[in-house]
C-alpha positions as protocol buffer text, in pm:
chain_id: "A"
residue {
  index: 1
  type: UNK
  ca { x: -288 y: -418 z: -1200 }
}
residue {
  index: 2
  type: UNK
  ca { x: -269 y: -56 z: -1362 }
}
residue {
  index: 3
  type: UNK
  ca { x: -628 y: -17 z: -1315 }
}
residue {
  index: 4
  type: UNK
  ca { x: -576 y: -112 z: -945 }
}
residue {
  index: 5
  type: UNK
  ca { x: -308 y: 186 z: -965 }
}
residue {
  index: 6
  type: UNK
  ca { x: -513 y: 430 z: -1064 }
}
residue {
  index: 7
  type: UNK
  ca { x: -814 y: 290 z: -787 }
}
residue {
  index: 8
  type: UNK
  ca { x: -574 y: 337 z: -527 }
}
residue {
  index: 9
  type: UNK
  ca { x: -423 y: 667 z: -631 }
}
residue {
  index: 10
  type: UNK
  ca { x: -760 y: 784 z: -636 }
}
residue {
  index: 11
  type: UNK
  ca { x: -856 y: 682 z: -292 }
}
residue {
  index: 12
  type: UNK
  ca { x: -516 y: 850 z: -142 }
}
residue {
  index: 13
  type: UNK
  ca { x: -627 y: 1130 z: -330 }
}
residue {
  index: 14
  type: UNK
  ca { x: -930 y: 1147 z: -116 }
}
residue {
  index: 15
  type: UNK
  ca { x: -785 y: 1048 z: 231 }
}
residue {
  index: 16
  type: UNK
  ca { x: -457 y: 1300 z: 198 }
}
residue {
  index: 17
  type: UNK
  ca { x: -706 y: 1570 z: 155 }
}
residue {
  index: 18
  type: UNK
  ca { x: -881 y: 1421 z: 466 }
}
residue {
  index: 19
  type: UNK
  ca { x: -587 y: 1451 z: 655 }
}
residue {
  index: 20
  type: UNK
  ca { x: -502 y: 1800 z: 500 }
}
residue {
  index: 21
  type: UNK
  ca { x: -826 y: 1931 z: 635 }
}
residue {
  index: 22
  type: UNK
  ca { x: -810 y: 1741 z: 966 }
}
residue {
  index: 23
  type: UNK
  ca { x: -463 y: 1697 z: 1153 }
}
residue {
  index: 24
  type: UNK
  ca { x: -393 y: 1961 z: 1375 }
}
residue {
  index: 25
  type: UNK
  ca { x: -50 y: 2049 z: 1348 }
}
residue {
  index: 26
  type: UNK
  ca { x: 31 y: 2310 z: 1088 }
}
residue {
  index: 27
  type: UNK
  ca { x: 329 y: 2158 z: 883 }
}
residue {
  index: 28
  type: UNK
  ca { x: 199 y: 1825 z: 869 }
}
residue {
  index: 29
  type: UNK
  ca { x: -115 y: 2040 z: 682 }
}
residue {
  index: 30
  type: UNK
  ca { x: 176 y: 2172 z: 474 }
}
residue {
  index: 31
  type: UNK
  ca { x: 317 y: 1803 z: 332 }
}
residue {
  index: 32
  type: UNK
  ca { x: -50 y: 1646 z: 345 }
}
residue {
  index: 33
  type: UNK
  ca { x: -131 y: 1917 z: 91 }
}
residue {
  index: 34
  type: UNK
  ca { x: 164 y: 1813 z: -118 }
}
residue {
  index: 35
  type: UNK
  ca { x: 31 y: 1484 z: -83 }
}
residue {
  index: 36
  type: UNK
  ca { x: -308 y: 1528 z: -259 }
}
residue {
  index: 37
  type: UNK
  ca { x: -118 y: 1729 z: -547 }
}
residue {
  index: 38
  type: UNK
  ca { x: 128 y: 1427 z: -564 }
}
residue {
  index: 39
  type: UNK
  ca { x: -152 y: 1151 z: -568 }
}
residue {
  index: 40
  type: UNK
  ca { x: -392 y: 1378 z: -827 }
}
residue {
  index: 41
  type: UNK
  ca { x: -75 y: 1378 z: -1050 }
}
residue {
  index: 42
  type: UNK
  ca { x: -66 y: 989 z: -1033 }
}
residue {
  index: 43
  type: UNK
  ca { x: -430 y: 933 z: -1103 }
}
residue {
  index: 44
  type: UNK
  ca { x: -430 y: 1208 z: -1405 }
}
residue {
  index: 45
  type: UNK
  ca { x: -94 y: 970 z: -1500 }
}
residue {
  index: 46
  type: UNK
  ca { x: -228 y: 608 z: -1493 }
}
residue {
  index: 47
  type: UNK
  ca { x: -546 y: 748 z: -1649 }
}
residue {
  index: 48
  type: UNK
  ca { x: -415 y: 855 z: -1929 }
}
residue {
  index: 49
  type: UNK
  ca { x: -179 y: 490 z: -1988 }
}
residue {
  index: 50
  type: UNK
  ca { x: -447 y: 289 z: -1930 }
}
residue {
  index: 51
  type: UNK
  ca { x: -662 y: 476 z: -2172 }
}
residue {
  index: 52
  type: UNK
  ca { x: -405 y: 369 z: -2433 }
}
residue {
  index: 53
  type: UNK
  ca { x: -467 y: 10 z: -2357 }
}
residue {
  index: 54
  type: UNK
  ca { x: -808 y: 82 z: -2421 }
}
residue {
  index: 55
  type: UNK
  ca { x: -939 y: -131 z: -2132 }
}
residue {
  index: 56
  type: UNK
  ca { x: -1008 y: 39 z: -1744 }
}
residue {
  index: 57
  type: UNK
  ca { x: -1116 y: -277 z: -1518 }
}
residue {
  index: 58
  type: UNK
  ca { x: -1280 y: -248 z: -1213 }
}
residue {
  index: 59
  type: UNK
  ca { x: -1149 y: -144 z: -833 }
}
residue {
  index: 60
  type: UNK
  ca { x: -1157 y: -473 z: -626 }
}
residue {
  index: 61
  type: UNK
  ca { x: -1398 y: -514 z: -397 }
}
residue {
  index: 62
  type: UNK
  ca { x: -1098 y: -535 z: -74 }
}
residue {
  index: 63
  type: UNK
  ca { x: -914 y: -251 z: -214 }
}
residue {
  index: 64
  type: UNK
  ca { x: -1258 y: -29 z: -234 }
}
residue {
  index: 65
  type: UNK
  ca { x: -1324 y: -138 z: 143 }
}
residue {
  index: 66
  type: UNK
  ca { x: -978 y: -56 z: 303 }
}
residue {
  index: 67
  type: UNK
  ca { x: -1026 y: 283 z: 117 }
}
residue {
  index: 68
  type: UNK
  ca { x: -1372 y: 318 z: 258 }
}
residue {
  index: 69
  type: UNK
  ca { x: -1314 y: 231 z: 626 }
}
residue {
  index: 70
  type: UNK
  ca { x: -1007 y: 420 z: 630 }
}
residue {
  index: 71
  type: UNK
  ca { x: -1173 y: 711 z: 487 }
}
residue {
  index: 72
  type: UNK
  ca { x: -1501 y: 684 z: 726 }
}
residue {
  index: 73
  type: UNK
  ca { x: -1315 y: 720 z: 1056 }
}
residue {
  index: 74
  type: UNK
  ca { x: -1312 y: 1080 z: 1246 }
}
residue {
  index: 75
  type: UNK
  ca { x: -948 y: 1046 z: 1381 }
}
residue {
  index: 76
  type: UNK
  ca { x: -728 y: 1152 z: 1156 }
}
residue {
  index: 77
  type: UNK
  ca { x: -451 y: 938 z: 1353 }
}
residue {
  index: 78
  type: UNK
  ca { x: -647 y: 636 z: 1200 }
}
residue {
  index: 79
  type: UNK
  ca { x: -651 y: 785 z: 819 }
}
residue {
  index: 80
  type: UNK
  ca { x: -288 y: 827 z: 852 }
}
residue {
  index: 81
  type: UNK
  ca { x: -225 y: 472 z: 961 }
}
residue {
  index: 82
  type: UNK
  ca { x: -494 y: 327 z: 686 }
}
residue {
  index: 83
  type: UNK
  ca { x: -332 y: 579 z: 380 }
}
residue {
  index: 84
  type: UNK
  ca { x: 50 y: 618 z: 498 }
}
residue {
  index: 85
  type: UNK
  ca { x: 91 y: 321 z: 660 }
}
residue {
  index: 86
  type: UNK
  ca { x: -117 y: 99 z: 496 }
}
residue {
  index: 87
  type: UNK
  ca { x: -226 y: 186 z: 139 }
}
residue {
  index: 88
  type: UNK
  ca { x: 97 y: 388 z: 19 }
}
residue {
  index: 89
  type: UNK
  ca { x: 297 y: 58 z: 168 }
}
residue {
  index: 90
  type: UNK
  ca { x: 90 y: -179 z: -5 }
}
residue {
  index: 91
  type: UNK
  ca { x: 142 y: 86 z: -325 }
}
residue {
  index: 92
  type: UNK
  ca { x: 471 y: 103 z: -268 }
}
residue {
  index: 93
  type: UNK
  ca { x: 564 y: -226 z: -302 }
}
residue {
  index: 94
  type: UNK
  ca { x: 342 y: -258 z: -584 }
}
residue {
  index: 95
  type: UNK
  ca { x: 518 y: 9 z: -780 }
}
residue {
  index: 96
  type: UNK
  ca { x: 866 y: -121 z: -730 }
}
residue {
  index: 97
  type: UNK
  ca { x: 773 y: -469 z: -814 }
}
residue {
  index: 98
  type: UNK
  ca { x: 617 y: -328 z: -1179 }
}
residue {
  index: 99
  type: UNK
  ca { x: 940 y: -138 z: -1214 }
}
residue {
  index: 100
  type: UNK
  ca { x: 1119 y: -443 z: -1196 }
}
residue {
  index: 101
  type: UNK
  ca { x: 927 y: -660 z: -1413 }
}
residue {
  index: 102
  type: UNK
  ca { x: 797 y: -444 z: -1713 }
}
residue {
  index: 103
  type: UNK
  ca { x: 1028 y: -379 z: -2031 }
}
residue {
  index: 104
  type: UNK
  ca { x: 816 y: -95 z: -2121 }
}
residue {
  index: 105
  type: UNK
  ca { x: 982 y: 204 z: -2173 }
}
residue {
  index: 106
  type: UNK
  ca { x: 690 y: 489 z: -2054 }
}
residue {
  index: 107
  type: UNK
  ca { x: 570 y: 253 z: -1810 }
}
residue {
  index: 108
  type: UNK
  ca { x: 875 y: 228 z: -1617 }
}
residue {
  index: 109
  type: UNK
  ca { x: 932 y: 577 z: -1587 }
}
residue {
  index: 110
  type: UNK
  ca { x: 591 y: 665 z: -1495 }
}
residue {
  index: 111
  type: UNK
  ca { x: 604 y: 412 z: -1224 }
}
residue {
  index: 112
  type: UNK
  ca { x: 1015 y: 519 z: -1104 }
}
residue {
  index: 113
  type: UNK
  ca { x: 844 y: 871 z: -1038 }
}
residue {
  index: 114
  type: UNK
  ca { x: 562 y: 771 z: -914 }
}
residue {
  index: 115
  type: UNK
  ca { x: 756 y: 540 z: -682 }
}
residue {
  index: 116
  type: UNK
  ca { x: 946 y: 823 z: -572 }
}
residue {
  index: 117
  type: UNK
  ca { x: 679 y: 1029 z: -445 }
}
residue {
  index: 118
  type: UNK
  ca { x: 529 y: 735 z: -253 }
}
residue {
  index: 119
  type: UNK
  ca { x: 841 y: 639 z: -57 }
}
residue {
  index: 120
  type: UNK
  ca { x: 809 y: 1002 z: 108 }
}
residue {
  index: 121
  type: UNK
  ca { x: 421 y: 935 z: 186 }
}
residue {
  index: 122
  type: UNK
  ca { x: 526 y: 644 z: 353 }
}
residue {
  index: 123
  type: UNK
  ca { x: 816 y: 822 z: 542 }
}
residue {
  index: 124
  type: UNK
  ca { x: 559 y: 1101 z: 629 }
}
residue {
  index: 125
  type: UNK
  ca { x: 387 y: 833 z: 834 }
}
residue {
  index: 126
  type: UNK
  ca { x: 642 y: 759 z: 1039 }
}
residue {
  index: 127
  type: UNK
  ca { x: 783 y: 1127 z: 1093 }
}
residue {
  index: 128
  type: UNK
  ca { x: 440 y: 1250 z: 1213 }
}
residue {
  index: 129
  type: UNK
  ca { x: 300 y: 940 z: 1357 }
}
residue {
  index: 130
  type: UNK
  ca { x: 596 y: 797 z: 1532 }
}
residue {
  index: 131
  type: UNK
  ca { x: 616 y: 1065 z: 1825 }
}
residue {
  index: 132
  type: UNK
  ca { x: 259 y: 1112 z: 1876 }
}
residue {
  index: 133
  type: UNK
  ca { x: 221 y: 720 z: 1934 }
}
residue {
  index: 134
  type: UNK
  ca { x: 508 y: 745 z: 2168 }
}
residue {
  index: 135
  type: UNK
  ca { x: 311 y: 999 z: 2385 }
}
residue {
  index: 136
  type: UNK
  ca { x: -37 y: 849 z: 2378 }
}
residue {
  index: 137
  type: UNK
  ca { x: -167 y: 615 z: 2663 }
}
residue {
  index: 138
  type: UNK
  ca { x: -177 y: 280 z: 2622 }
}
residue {
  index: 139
  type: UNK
  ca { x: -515 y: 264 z: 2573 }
}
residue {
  index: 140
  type: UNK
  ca { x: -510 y: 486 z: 2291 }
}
residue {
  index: 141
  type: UNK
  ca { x: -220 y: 276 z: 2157 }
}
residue {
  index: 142
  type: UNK
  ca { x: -415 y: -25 z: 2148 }
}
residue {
  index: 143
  type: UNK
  ca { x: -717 y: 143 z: 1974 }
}
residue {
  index: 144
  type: UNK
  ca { x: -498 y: 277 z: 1676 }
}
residue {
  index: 145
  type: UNK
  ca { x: -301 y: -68 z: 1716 }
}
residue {
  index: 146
  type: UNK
  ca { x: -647 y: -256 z: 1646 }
}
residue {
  index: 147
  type: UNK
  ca { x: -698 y: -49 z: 1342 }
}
residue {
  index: 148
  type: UNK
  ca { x: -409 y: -124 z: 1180 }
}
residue {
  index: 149
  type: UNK
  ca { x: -494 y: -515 z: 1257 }
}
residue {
  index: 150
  type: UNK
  ca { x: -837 y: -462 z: 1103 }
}
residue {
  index: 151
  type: UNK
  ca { x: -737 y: -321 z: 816 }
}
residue {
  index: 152
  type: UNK
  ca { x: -455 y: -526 z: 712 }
}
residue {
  index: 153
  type: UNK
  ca { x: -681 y: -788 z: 813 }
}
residue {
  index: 154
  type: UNK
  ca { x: -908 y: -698 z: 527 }
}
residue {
  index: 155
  type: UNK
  ca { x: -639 y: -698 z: 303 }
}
residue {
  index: 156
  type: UNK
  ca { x: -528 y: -1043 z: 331 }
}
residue {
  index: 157
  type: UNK
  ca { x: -862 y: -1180 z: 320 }
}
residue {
  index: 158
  type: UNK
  ca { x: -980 y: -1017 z: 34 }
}
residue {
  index: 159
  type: UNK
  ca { x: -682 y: -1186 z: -138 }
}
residue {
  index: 160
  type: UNK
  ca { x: -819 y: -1547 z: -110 }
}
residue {
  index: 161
  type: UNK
  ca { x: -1110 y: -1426 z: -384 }
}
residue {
  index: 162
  type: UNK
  ca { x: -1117 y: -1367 z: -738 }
}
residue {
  index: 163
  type: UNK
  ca { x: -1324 y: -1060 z: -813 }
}
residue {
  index: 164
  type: UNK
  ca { x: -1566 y: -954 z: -1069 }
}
residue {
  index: 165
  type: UNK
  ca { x: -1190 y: -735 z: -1250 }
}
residue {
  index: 166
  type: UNK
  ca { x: -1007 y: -997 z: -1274 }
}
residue {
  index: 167
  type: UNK
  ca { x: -1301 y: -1258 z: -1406 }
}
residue {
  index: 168
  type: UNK
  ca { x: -1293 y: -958 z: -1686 }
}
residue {
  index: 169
  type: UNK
  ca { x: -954 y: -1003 z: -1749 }
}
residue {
  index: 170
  type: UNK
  ca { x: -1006 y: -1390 z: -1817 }
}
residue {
  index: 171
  type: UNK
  ca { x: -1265 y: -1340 z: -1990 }
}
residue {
  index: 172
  type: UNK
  ca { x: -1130 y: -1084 z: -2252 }
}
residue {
  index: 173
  type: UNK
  ca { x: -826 y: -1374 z: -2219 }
}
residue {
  index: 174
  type: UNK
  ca { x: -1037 y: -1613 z: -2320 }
}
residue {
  index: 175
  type: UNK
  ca { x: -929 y: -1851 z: -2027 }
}
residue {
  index: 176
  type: UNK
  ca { x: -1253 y: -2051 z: -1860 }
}
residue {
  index: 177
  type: UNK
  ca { x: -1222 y: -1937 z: -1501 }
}
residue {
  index: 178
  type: UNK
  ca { x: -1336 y: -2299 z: -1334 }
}
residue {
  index: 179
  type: UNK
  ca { x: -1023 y: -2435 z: -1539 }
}
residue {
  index: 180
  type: UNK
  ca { x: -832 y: -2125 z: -1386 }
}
residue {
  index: 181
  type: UNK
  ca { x: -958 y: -2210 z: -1049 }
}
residue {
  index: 182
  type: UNK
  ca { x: -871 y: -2576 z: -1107 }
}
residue {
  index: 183
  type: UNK
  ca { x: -514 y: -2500 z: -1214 }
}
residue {
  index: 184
  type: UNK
  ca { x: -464 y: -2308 z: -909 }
}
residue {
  index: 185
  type: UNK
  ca { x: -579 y: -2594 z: -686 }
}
residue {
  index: 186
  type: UNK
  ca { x: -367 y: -2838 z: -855 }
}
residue {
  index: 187
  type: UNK
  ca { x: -59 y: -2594 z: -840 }
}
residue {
  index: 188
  type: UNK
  ca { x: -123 y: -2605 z: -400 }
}
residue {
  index: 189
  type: UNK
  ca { x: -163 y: -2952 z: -422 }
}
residue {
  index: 190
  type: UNK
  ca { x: 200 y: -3019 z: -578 }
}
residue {
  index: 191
  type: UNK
  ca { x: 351 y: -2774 z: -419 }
}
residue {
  index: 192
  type: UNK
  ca { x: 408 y: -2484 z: -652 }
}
residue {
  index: 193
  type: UNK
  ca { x: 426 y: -2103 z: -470 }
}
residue {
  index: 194
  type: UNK
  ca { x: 406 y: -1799 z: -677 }
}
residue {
  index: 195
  type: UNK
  ca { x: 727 y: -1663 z: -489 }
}
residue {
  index: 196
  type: UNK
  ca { x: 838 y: -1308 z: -591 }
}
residue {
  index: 197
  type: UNK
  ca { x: 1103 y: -1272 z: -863 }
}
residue {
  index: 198
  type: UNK
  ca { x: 1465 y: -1142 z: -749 }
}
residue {
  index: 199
  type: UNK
  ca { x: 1466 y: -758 z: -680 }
}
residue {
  index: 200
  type: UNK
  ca { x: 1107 y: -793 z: -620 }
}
residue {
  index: 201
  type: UNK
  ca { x: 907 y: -728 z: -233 }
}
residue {
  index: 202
  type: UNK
  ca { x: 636 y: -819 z: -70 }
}
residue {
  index: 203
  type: UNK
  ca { x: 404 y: -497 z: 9 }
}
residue {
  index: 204
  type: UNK
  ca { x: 276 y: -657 z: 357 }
}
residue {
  index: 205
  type: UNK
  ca { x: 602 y: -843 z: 472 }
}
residue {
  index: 206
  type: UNK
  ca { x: 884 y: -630 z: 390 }
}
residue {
  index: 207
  type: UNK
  ca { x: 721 y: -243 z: 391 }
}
residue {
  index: 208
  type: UNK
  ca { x: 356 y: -270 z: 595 }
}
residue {
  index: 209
  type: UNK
  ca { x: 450 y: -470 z: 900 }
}
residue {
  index: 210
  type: UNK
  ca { x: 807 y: -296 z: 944 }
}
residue {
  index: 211
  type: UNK
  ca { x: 610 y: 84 z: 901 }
}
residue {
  index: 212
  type: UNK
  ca { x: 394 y: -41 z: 1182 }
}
residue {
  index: 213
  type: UNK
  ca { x: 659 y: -183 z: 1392 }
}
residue {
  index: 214
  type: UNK
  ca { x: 854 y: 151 z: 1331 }
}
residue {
  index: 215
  type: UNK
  ca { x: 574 y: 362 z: 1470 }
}
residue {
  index: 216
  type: UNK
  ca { x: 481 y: 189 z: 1753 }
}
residue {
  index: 217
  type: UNK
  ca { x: 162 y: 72 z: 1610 }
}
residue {
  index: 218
  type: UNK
  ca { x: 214 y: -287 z: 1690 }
}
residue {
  index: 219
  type: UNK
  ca { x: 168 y: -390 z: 2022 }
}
residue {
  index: 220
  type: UNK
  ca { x: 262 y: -722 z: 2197 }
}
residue {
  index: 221
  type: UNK
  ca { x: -144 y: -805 z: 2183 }
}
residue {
  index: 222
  type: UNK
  ca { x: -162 y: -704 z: 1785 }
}
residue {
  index: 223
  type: UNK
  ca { x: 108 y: -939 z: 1741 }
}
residue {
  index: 224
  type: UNK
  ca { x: -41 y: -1234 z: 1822 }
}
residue {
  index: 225
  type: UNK
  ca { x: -321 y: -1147 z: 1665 }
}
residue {
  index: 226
  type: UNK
  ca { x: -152 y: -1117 z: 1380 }
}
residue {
  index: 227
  type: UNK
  ca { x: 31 y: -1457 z: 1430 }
}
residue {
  index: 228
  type: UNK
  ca { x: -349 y: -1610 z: 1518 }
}
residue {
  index: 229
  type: UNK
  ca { x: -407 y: -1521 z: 1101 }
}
residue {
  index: 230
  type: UNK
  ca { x: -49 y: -1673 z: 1042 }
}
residue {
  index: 231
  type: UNK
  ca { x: 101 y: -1370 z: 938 }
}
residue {
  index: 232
  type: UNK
  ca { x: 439 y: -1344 z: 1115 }
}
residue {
  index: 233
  type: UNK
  ca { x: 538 y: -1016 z: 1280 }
}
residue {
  index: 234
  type: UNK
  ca { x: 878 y: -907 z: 1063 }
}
residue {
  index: 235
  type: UNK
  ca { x: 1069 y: -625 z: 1236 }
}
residue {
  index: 236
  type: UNK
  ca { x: 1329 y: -594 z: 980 }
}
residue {
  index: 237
  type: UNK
  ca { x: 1332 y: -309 z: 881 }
}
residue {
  index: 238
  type: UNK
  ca { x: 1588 y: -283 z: 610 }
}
residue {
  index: 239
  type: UNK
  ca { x: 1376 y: -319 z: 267 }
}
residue {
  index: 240
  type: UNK
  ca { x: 1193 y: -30 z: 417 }
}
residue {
  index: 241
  type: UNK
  ca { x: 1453 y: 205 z: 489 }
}
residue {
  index: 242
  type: UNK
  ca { x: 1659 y: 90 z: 155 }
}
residue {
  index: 243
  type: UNK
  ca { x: 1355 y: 180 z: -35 }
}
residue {
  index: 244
  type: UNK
  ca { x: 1336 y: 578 z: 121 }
}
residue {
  index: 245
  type: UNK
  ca { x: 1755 y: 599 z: 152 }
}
residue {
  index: 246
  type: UNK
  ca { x: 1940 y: 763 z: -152 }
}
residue {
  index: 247
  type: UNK
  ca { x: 2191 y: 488 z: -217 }
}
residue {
  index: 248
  type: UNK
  ca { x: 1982 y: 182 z: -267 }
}
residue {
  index: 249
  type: UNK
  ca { x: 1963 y: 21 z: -606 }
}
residue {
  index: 250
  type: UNK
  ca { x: 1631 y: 170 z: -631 }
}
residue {
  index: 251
  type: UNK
  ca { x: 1733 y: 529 z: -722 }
}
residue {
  index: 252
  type: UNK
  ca { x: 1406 y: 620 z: -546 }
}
residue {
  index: 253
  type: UNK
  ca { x: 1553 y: 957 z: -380 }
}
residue {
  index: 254
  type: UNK
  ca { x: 1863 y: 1162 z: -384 }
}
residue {
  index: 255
  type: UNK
  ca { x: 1803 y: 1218 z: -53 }
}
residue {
  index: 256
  type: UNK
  ca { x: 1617 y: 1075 z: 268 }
}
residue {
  index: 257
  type: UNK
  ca { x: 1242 y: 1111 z: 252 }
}
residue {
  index: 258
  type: UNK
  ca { x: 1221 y: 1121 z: 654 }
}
residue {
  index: 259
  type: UNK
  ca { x: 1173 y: 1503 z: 681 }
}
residue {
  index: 260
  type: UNK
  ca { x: 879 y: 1679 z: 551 }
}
């Protein structure tokens, strides 16, 4: 999971520099700049934990391809939606469900500050985004709508595989992955979910979905395409918005990340 971190910080590294060179309007060059500085902290960060552990695993192979089509596209609209939207939710979530779980005294307070600086990336998005969608045609709607269905799209099926990291990490556990596999299959078959422990949220429910539906970047045709994969359309928006807001139980800001 921390090498995953430091993957993905890497990436935004690389597309909030994209978006620093490419967006038009002057300001939003301003915070995308910020950006980069924030995300090259987190990498130089997570680097240097995970070099204590001795052990740097892999980027997985759906992670590496979000990254990559989000970075290959010439509309800097689109690199927004894949990093701010996208990424830095899935990140975000991420973050605050390792600051919930982990006892460890450096690693939560690397993540709490890192957590803080990605709950204004993801408030960027909106800010910026939000009244440009509002303007755009409808066809031009729909074409940034599809992206965002495409690339949460590759998300969710790249989550159905194990990949070559975490074989690694069974491996180094000494655990036989068929016998994982099997386990796994025989958990489904009786019944057993991996649900999320209290306090904890799920990156594409509760933050990804509800930044979309907050821009305007999920259109009645998107949504039943993203029913067709049975992933339900949640416009709540309130885990969002408690995660950016000074007084939630998450400490992540003294004040609201929506201005940049």
């Amino acid at each position: 999971m921390l090498s995953q971190f430091l993957h993905g910080e890497q990436g935004a590294t690389l597309t909030a520099a994209t978006v620093t060179h490419s967006v038009p309007d002057t300001i939003a060059k301003y915070y995308a700049a910020t950006q980069t500085m924030d995300e090259a902290r987190h990498v130089e960060v997570y680097d240097r934990y995970i070099k204590k552990l001795a052990i740097h695993y892999p980027m997985t192979p759906w992670l590496k391809q979000l990254i990559d089509v989000t970075l290959q596209t010439k509309d800097y609209r689109k690199v927004m939606i894949g990093m701010n939207m996208i990424v830095e939710g899935l990140a975000l979530g991420a973050f605050n469900n390792m600051y919930r779980q982990t006892d460890e005294p450096l690693l939560k307070s690397i993540t709490f500050n890192v957590m803080r600086d990605e709950s204004r990336h993801v408030s960027f998005g909106h800010v910026f985004l939000g009244p440009l969608v509002a303007k755009l045609h409808q066809d031009e709607v729909e074409e940034l709508a599809q992206f965002a269905f495409d690339a949460v799209s590759i998300l969710i099926n790249g989550q159905s595989e194990i990949d070559e990291g975490f074989l690694q990490v069974l491996k180094i556990s000494e655990i036989d992955p068929e016998d994982f596999s099997a386990g796994m299959a025989e958990a489904r078959e009786l019944g057993i979910a991996m649900d999320l422990m209290p306090g904890q949220v799920h990156s594409v429910n509760d933050l990804m979905i509800p930044a979309l539906v907050r821009t305007g970047l999920i259109t009645p045709r998107t949504k039943e395409l993203f029913e067709g994969v049975g992933l339900l359309v949640n416009e709540d928006l309130s885990v969002l918005n408690a995660m950016e807001d000074a007084k939630s139980d998450m400490n992540v800001l003294n004040e609201s990340g929506a201005e940049y």
